[in-house]
N, C-alpha and C positions, 0 to 999 in steps of 0.2 A: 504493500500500500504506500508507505513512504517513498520507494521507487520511482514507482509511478506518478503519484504526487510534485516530486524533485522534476521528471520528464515533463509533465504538463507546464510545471511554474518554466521550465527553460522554454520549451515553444512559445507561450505567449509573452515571453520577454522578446524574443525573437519575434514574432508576430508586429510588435510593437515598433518594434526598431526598423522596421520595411513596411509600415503604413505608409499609404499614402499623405502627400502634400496638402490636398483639399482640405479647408477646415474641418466641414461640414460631414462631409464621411467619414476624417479620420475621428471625429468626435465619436459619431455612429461605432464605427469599427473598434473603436477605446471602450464603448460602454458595453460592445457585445462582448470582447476579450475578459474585460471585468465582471461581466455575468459567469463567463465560464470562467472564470477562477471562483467565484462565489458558489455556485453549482457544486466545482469540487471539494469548497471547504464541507458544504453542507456533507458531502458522501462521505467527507474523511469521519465528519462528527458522530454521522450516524453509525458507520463500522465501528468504531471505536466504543460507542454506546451498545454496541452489543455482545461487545468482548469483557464491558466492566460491570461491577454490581453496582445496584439501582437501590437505595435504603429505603426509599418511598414510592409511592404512584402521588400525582399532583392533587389527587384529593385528597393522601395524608398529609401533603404536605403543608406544614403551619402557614396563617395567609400571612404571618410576621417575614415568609421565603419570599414572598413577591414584590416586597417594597423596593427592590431596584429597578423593578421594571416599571418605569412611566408611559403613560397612556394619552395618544393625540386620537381623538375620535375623529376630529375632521381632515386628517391625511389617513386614518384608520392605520397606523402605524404602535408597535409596542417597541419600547427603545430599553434597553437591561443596559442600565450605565454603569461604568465601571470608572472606579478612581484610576487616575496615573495614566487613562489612555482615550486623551482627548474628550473626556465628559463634561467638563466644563462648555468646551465652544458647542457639542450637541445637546445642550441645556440651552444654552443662548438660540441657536435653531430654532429650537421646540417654541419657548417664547415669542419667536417672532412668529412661528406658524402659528400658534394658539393667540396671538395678537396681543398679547402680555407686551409688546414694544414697540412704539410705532417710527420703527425704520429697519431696514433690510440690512444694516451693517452691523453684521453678526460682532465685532469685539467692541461696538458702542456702550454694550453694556457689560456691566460691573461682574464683574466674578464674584462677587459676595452675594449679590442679587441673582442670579443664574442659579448660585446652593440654596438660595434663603428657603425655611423650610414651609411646605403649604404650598409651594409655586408651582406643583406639578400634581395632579392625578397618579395615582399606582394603583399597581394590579393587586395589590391586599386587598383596599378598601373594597372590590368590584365586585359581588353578588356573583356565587357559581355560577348559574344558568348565565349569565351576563359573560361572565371570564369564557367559561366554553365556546363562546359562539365568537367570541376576538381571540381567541388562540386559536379557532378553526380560519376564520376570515380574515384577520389582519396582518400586515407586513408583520414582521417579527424581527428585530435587529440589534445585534453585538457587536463589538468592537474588542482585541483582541490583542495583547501584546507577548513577546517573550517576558516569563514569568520572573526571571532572575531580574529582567533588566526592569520593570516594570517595579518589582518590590527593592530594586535598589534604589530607581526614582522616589522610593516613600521614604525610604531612612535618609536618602539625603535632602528632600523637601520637610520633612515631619521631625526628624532630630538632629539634625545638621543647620536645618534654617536658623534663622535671624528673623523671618518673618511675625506678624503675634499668632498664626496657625502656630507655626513650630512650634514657638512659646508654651501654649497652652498643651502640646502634645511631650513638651519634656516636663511640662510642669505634672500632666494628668500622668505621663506614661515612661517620659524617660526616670524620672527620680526611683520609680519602683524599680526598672530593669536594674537597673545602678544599685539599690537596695538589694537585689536577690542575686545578682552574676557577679560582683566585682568584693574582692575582697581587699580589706582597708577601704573602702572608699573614704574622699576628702568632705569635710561638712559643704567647700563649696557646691561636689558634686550633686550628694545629698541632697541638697537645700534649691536647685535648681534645672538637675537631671537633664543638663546641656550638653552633656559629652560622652554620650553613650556609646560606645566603641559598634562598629559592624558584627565583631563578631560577639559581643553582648546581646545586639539586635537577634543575630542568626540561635543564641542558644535559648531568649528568650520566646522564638517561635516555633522551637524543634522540642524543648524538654516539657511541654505541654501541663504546663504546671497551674491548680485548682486557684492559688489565689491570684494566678494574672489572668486567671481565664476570660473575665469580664474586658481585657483590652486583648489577648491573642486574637481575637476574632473583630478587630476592627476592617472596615469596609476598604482601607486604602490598601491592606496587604494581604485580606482575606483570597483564597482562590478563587477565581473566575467562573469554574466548574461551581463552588457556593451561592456565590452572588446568583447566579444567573440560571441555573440548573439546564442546561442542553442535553442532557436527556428526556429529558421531559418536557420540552418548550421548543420546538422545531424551530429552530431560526433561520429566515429566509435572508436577509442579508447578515452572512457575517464577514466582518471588516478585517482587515489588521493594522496596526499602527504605521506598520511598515509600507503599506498602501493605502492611506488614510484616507488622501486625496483624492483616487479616484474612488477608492472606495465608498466614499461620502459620497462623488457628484453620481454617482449609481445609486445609491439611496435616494437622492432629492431626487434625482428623475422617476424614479422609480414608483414616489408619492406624489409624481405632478408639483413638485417645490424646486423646480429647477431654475426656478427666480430669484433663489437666497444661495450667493456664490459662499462656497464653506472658504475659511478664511486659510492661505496654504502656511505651514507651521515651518517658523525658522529650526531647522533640521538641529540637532546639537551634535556638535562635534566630539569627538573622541569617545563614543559609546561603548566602545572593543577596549579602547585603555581604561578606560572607567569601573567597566566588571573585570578586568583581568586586575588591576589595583586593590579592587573592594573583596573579591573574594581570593586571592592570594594571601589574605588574612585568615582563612579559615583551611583546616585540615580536611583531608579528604573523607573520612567519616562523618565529618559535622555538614559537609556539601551535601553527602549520600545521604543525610538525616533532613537537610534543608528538601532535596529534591524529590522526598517523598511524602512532603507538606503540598504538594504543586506535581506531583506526578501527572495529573489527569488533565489538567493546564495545559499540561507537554504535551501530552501523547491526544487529547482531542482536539489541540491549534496546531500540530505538528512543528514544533519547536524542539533546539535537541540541546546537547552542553558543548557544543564542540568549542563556544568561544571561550570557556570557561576551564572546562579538563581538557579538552584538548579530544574528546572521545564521547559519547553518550553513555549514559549509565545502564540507563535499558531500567 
């Protein structure tokens, strides 16, 4: 499967690369190539879902599972947002399609306003007989990043920042890590839990311990596979970070919103030094222990460790 997968992503690279000059076609011809890569994500998701265990059916599941997935009735669209991969600017989206904003330039508005809570419908709140009939009928769409590099973006946005997010996440969450992994700690530490080492982060999400349990399962470093459940939730576009852009202008077209250009993301540099830096700190048992918090992340977005070990774990 993976194979094959590797085969397909090289021809429509290639596909891409020998389109035609015409705007207008090559546009055509971009959104068909990006339908068939979407097509294939879905088949990789669905084999995979049938090679792994399933803990529930979506009627046991708590409706507290479905609060990531926001709901646009009038694009009949379900959107399962995920922290660290572009959920922010498809928040901003959503409100301009729901008319929460009156202007089509999606970064006009506040990132603080885009999270504020209440600004969005979800599929908790939705009445079974209601939720059935938009899981049967509506777009269905995820967005998808590699799992390493995605929870490294949170340790260094969330306990690395200087932002007042950070702030309040080493106040809420780095002083405990710092309390339970680190032996001597300084009362500075303590007292403001601003210097939380990487590999503190990694053993406070791997030793699966009762009394952090209430912050191990926060939304920003939570698996993707939790958040958004794709067994159970057939999702018709799914995206990746990695192709965000088209991936995006294939969802707006897709909803008839191909009036709201998605906004293109200044790419960041050195992403390969960045993980090879951050987990070079960690031994390869505690990687093995990290990578089986996020196994299912890997193996249903088809992500592997090569930048990281050098090999995939399996």
């Amino acid at each position: 499967m993976h194979a094959w997968y590797g085969n397909l992503m090289l021809l429509i690279s290639l596909l891409f690369f020998v389109s035609g000059n015409e705007d207008e076609s090559a546009n055509e011809h971009s959104l068909e190539l990006t339908q068939s890569l979407n097509l294939a994500r879905q088949e990789l998701i669905q084999d995979a879902c049938r090679r792994f265990p399933i803990k529930w059916s979506l009627d046991e599941l708590p409706s507290s599972q479905l609060e990531h997935i926001l709901v646009d009735d009038t694009h009949r669209l379900l959107y399962c947002y995920v922290p660290k991969v572009a959920c922010t600017n498809w928040k901003r989206v959503l409100m301009i399609l729901e008319g929460k904003w009156n202007d089509t330039d999606v970064l006009s508005i506040p990132a603080s306003l885009a999270h504020s809570p209440g600004m969005f419908r979800n599929l908790s709140t939705v009445p079974k007989e209601e939720r059935d009939i938009m899981l049967d009928s509506y777009h269905k769409m995820i967005i998808v990043r590699n799992p390493f590099e995605r929870l490294l973006s949170a340790y260094r946005n969330k306990l690395e920042g200087e932002t007042q997010s950070a702030k309040y996440f080493q106040d809420r969450v780095g002083k405990r890590i710092v309390r339970a992994y680190r032996e001597n700690p300084s009362n500075e530490s303590l007292e403001h839990g601003h210097d939380v080492t990487f590999k503190e982060f990694a053993l406070f999400l791997t030793n699966k311990s009762e009394e952090l349990a209430d912050v191990v399962n926060n939304e920003h470093w939570q698996p993707i596979t939790s958040l958004c459940h794709p067994c159970l939730i057939k999702y018709t576009l799914v995206g990746k970070y990695e192709t965000l852009l088209d991936d995006s202008l294939l969802a707006l077209n897709t909803i008839n919103a191909s009036h709201i250009q998605f906004p293109r993301l200044a790419r960041t540099s050195g992403t390969a030094e960045k993980l090879h830096r951050y987990f070079s700190q960690l031994d390869l048992p505690l990687i093995r222990r990290l990578y089986k918090v996020y196994k299912y992340d890997y193996r249903m977005f088809n992500y592997d460790l090569d930048n990281i070990v050098g090999y995939d774990l399996g």
